[in-house]
C-alpha positions in Angstrom: 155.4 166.4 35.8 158.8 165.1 35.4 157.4 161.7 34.8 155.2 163.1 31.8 158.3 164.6 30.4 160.8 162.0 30.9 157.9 159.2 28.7 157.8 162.4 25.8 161.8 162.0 25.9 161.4 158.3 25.5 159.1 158.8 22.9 161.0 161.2 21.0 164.7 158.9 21.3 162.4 155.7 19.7 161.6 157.6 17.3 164.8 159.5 16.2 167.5 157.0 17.1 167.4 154.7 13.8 168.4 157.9 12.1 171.0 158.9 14.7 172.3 155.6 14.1 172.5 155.5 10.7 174.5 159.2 11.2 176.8 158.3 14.0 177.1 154.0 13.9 179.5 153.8 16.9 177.0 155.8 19.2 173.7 155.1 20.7 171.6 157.5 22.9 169.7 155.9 26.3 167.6 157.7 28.3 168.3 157.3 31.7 165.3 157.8 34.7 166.6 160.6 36.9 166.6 160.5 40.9 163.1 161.7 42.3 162.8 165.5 41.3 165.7 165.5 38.8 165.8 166.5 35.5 165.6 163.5 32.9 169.3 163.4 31.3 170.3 161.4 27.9 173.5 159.2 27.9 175.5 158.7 25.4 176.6 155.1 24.8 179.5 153.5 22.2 177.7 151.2 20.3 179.3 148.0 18.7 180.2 148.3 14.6 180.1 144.8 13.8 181.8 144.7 10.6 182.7 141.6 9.7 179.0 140.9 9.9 178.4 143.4 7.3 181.0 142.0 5.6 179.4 138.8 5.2 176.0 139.7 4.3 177.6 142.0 1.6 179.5 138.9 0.2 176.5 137.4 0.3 174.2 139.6 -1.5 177.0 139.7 -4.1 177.3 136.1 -4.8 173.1 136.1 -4.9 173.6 138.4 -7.6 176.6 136.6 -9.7 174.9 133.1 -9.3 172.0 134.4 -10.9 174.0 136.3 -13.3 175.8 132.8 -14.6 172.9 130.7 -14.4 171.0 133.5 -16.9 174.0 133.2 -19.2 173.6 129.1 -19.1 170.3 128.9 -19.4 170.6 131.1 -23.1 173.7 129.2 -23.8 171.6 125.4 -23.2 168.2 127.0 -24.8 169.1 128.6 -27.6 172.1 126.5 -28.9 171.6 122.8 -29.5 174.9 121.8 -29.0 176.8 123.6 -26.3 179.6 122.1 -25.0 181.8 123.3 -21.9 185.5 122.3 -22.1 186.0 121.5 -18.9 189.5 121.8 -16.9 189.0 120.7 -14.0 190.3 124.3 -12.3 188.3 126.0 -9.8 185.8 127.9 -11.9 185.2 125.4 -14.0 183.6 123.3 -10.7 181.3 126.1 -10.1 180.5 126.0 -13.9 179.5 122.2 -13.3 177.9 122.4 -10.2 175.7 125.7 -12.0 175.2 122.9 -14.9 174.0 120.4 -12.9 171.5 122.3 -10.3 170.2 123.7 -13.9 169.6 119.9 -14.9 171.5 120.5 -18.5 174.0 117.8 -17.5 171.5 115.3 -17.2 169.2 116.1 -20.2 172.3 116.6 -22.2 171.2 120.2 -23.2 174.7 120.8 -22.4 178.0 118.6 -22.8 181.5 118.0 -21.3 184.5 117.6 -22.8 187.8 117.2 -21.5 191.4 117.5 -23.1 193.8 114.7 -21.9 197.2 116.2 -22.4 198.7 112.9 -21.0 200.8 115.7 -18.9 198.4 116.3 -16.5 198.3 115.3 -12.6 197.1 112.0 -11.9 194.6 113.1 -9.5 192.7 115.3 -12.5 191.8 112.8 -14.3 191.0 110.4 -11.2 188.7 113.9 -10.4 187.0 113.7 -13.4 186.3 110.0 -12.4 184.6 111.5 -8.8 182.9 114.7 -10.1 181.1 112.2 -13.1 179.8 110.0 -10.7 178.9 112.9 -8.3 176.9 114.6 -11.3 176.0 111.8 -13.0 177.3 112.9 -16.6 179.9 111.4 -18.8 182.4 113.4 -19.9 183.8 113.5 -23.7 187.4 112.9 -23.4 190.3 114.1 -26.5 194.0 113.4 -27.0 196.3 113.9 -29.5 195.7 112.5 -32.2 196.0 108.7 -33.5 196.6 107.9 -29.8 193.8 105.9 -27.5 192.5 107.6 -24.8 194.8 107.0 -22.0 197.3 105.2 -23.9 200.6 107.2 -22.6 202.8 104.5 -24.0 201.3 105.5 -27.2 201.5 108.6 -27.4 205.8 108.4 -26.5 206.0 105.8 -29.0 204.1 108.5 -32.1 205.2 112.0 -30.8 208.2 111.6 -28.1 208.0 111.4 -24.3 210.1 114.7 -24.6 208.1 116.6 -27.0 207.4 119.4 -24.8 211.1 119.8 -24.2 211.9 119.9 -27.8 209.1 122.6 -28.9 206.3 123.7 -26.9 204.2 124.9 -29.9 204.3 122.0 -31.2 203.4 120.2 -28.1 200.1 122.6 -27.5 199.6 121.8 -30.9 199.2 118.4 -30.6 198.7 118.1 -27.1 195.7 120.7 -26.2 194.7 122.9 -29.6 194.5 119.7 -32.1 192.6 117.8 -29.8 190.6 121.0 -28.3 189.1 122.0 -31.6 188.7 118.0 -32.8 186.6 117.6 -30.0 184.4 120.8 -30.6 184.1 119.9 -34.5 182.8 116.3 -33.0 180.3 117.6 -30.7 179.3 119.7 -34.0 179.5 122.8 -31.0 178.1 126.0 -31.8 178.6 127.5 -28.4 181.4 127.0 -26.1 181.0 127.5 -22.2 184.0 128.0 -20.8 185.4 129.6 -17.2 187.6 132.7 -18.4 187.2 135.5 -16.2 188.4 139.5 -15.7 189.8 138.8 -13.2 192.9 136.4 -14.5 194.8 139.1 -16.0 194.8 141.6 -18.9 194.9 139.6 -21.9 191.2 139.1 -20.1 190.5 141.6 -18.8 187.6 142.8 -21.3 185.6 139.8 -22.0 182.1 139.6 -21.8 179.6 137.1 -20.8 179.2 136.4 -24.8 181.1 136.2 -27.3 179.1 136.1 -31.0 180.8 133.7 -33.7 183.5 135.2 -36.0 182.5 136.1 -39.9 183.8 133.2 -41.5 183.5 130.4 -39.2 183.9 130.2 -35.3 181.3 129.4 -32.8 179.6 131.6 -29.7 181.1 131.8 -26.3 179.4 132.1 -23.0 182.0 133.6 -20.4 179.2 132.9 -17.4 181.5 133.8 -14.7 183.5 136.0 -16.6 182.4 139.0 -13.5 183.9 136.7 -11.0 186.9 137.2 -9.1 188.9 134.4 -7.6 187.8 135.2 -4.4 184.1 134.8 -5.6 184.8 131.1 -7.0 186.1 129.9 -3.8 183.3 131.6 -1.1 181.2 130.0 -3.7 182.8 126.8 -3.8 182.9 127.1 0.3 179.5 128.2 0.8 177.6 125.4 -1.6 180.6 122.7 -0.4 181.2 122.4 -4.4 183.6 119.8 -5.2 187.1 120.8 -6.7 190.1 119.9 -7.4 192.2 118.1 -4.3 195.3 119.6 -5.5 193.9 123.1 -3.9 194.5 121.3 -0.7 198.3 120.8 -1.8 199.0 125.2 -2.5 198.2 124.7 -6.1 195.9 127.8 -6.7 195.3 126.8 -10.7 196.0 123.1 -12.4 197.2 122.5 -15.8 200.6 120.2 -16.7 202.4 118.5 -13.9 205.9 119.2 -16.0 205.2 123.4 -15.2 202.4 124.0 -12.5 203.9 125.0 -9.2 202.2 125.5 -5.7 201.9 129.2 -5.0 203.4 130.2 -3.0 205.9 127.6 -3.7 206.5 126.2 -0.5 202.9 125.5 -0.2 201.7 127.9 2.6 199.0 128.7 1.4 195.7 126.0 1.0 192.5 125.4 0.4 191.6 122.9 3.1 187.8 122.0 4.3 186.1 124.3 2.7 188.8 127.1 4.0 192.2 129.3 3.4 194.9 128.5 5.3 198.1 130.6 5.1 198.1 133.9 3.0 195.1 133.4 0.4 196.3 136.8 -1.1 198.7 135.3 -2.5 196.2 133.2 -4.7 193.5 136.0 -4.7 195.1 139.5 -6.1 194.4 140.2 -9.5 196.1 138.3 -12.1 197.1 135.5 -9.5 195.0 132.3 -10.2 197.8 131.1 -13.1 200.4 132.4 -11.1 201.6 128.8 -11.0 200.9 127.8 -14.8 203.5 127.6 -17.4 206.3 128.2 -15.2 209.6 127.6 -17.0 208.2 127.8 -20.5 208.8 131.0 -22.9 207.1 131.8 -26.6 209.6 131.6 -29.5 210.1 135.3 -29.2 211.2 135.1 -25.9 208.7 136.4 -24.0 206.7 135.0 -21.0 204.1 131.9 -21.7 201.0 132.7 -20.3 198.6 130.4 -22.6 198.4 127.3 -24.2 197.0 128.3 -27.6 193.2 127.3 -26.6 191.9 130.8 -25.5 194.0 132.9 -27.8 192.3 135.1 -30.0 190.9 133.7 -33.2 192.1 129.8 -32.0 188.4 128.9 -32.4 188.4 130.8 -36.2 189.2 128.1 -38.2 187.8 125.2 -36.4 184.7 124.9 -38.4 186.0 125.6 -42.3 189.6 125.1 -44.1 192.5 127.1 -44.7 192.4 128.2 -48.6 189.0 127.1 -48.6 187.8 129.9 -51.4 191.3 130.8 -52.6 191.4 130.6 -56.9 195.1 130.2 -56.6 196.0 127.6 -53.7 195.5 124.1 -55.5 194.1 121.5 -52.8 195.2 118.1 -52.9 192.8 116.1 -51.7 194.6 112.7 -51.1 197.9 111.3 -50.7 197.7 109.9 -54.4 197.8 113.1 -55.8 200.4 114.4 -53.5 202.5 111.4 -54.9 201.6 112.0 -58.8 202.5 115.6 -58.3 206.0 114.1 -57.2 205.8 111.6 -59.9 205.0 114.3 -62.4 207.8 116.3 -61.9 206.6 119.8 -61.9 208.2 122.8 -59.8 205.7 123.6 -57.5 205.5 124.8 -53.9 203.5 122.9 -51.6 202.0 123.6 -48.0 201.8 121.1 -45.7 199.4 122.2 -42.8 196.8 122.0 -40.1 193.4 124.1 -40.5 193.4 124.6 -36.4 197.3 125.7 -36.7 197.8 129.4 -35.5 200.4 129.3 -37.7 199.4 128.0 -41.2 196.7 130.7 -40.2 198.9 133.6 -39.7 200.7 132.6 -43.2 197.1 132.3 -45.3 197.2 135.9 -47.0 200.5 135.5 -47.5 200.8 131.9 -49.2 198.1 132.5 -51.7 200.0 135.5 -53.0 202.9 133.2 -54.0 201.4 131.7 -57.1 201.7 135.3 -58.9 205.0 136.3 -57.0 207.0 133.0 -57.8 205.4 132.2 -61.1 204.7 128.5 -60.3 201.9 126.6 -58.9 200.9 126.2 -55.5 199.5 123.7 -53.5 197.8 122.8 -50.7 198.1 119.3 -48.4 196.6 118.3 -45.0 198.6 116.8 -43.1 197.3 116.7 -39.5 195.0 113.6 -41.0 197.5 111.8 -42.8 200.9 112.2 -40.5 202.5 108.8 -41.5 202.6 110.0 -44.6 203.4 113.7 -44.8 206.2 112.8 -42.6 207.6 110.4 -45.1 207.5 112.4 -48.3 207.1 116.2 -47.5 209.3 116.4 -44.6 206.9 117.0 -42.4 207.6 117.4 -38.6 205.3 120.4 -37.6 202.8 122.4 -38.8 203.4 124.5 -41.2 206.2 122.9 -43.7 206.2 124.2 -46.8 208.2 122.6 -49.6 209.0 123.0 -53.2 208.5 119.8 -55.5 211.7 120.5 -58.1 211.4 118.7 -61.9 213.2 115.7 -61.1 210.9 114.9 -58.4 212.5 115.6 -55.3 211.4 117.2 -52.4 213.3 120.3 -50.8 211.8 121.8 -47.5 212.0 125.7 -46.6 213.8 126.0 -43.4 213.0 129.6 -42.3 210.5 130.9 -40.2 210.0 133.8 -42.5 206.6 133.1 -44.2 206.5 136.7 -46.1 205.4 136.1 -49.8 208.8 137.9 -50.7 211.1 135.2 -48.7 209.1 132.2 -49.7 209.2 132.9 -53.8 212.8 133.9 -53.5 213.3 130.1 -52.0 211.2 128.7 -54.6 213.4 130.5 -56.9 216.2 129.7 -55.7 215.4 125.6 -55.7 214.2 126.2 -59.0 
């Protein structure tokens, strides 16, 4: 009867359609009843793609997946390392980082520990941030500054290394400002595995990391890169979805924040913002690959000229040397060990070339191999001297400004420092040589 057949029809559409669907999205079949003594008839009918939906849920099954991705690498960083610290900058990534911390408890059992580098260049509102994210958490953070200054203490600093520092030489300034200060705090928190917030995403120099890092032969410490699969569109549907605190300054168009003296809005006019929990203006403009420091560094340039893109911290092999000396197994390189025997050396009269140097210095690093092959190249001894703990006086008897300063000690006592940036064992022994 037609009714009979028109029920089989039914039957067959309910149980064909989810594949027609999957096959054709846009379309949907209906059967529709016929007039009496008609043949049954199926309609086509456009069917609603609701892709932003999709969207959504695929978002969402992504960020499931990179949450528990970072909370795996914390927990082996916090359970299998008794001290990990997370430097922490305050930037985006680094509030997920804490607010992963924290839901993991390792901020209040102190399986894991926060410190922060004061560059006494930084916005006011980071360090009030710090003030509102410690009470929200309820941690304490660690905080480091340059050294021989009180935590702080601006007036301080200006009065021991120059309100204008960074003006004058930007190495030196990361130096003392962020590196010094970066691996004094990881050496005090005796760390031996750093969380931090790099990601892929930031731009090539990055581009390869991992979510570990093992310590470097010779010193070093671990790394744990738990968002290092993130992009910067990840951080902030993260940040929006659990309502993670961050950094007001997002508000203002600043899509990263370092320095106040070369962080800009991006773009600059401040269109674009992070506001409530959402983008307003063009977020591609923060959120295309390579973007996020977009805004950091602007102005500045390397001594070769080229672009500045970090401050020393992340650099490879700036974590090498935190944990041992410079010279430390050399048979050539003489140490001396205080500033008495700096000053009998002087006393004694004897043509020598001394070092004057920092073991966290990229620079006295870069010039290691090199140094120790003076002794045999110059035919005189050679000698070591810290100076990073003793500036005062490194500053009044070995010329002593930055990091390195090599000098050679002449017969009659005085003093004479190298001048050029060439630290090859050839230009150094001629000098020596020549003061000779």
């Amino acid at each position: 009867t037609p009714e009979a057949g028109h029920r089989r029809m039914l039957s067959l559409l309910a149980l064909f359609a989810p594949a027609f669907a999957l096959s054709s999205p846009r379309l949907a079949a209906s059967a529709v009843r016929p007039a009496q003594g008609a043949a049954p008839r199926v309609v086509m009918e456009e069917k609603i793609f609701d892709q932003e939906a999709y969207i959504a849920e695929s978002k969402e099954m992504r960020l499931k997946h990179l949450e528990e991705q970072a909370m795996f690498a914390l927990k082996i960083a916090c359970e299998n390392y008794e001290n990990a610290v997370f430097p922490n900058a305050l930037i985006a990534g680094d509030c997920v980082i804490t607010h992963l911390l924290h839901r993991l408890g390792y901020l209040k059992d102190g399986k894991c520990k926060v410190m922060v580098v004061d560059t006494f260049h930084l916005f006011p509102e980071t360090m009030e941030f710090l003030r509102e994210i410690e009470k929200e958490y309820g941690f304490k953070a660690e905080v480091f500054c340059a050294e021989g200054v009180p935590v702080g203490d601006k007036a301080a600093f200006d009065k021991m290394y120059g309100a204008n520092l960074w003006k004058e030489d930007i190495d030196q300034y990361d130096k003392v400002c962020k590196v010094e200060p970066f691996q004094r705090g990881l050496k005090t928190l005796n760390t031996n595995c750093m969380i931090n917030g790099r990601t892929r995403w930031q731009g090539f120099e990055r581009a390869w990391i991992d979510q570990f890092e093992n310590a470097p032969i010779g010193g070093g410490l671990a790394k744990c890169n738990p968002i290092a699969y993130w992009t910067f569109e990840d951080t902030f549907d993260y940040i929006a979805k659990y309502k993670v605190p961050h950094h007001p300054l997002h508000a203002k168009g600043y899509p990263s924040i370092g320095d106040a003296k070369d962080t800009i809005p991006i773009p600059e006019d401040g269109s674009t913002r992070f506001v409530n929990f959402k983008f307003e203006g063009d977020k591609t403009a923060w959120l295309d690959y390579a973007s996020e420091r977009k805004g950091r560094f602007v102005g500045l340039a390397n001594k070769d000229g080229s672009t500045k893109t970090e401050c020393g911290i992340h650099v490879a092999g700036a974590e090498r040397t935190f944990d041992r000396d410079l010279w430390d197994t050399s048979k050539s390189v003489i140490n001396l060990e205080t500033a008495e025997e700096a000053l009998k050396l002087k006393e004694k009269g004897e043509l020598s070339a001394v070092v004057v140097y920092a073991p966290w210095c990229q620079f006295c690093q870069g010039m290691e191999e090199e140094y120790e092959k003076l002794a045999d190249a110059a035919g005189v001894p050679v000698y070591k001297l810290r100076g990073d703990e003793q500036r005062d006086f490194v500053q009044a008897n070995f010329n002593t400004q930055s990091f390195p300063t090599i000098n050679v000690v002449k017969a009659n006592g005085d003093v004479v420092k190298y001048e050029s940036e060439d630290r090859s064992v050839e230009a150094m022994a001629k000098f020596v040589k020549a003061a000779a």
